[in-house]
N, C-alpha and C positions, 0 to 999 in steps of 0.2 A: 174534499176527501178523495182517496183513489178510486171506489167506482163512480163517486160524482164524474170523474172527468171523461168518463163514456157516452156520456151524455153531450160532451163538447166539442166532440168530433162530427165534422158536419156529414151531409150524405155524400157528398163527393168524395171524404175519405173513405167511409165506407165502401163506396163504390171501387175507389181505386185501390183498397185490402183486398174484397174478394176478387178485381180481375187477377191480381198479382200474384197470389194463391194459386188460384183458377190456372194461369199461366204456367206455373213451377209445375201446377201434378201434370199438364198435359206435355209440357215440354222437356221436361227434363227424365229421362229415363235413365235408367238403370244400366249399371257397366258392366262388360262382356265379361263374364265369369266371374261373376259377383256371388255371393253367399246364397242372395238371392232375389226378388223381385225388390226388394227392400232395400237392397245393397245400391246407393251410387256413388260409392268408392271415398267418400270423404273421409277424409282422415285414415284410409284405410291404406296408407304406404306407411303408418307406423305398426301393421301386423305383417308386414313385410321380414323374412325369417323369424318370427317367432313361432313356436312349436305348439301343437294344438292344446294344450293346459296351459300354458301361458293364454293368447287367443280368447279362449272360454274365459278362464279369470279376468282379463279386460273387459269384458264384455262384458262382464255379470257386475263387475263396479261399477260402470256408465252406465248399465241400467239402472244399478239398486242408487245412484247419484241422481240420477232422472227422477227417481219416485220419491226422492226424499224432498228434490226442491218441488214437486208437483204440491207434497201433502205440507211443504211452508207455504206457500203461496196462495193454496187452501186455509188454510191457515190464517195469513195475511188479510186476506178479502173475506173472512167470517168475522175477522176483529173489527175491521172498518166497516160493513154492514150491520154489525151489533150495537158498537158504540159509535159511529159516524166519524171516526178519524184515524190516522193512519197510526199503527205500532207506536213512532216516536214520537209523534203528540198527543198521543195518550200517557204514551210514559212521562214526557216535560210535565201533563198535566197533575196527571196522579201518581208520581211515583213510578219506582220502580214495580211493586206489587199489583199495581193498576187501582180500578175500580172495584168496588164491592160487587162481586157477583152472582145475591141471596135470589134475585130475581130470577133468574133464571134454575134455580133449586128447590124455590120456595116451595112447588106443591107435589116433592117427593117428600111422602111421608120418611123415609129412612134419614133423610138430612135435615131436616125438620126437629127430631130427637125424638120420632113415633117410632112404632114396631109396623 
């Protein structure tokens, strides 16, 4: 399963993830007249003449796109830590509906059919 495989990675990768991380935040800085400490210009010659509502509206799509793959991928990894396999072999397994999911309901009373 997908977070099984975190487990497969040995310490040497680990080791060599965070120098390389470690590496990008201390060496790579930020570009001269940039938005702001934030800004190192990637992708940032396609706001090149555009008008400040344009601009904003790019930028609130790339975020609100950020947050959406953040809360699938959330998503993703509650499915395979719940049921131990990923989205598509779960679905091969059970279906398109998936598993019964009474377990995790079972002792709210309101789903239950209590008051």
């Amino acid at each position: 399963n997908g977070l099984g495989a975190l487990n497969t990675v040995p310490v040497e990768g680990w080791v060599q993830l965070v120098a390389f991380i470690g590496a990008h935040e201390i060496l790579v800085k930020p570009r001269a007249n940039g938005m702001g400490a934030y800004d190192f210009g990637f992708g940032s010659e396609l706001l090149e003449g555009a008008d400040e509502a344009e601009v904003q509206r790019r930028q609130t799509s790339e975020r609100n796109n950020g947050r959406l793959a953040m809360v699938a991928i959330l998503g993703m990894l509650w499915q395979d830590g719940t049921f131990g396999m990923s989205p598509f072999a779960l679905m091969r397994e059970t279906g398109l509906w998936g598993p019964n999911i009474d377990f995790i309901i079972k002792d709210i009373p309101m789903c239950a059919g209590g008051s």
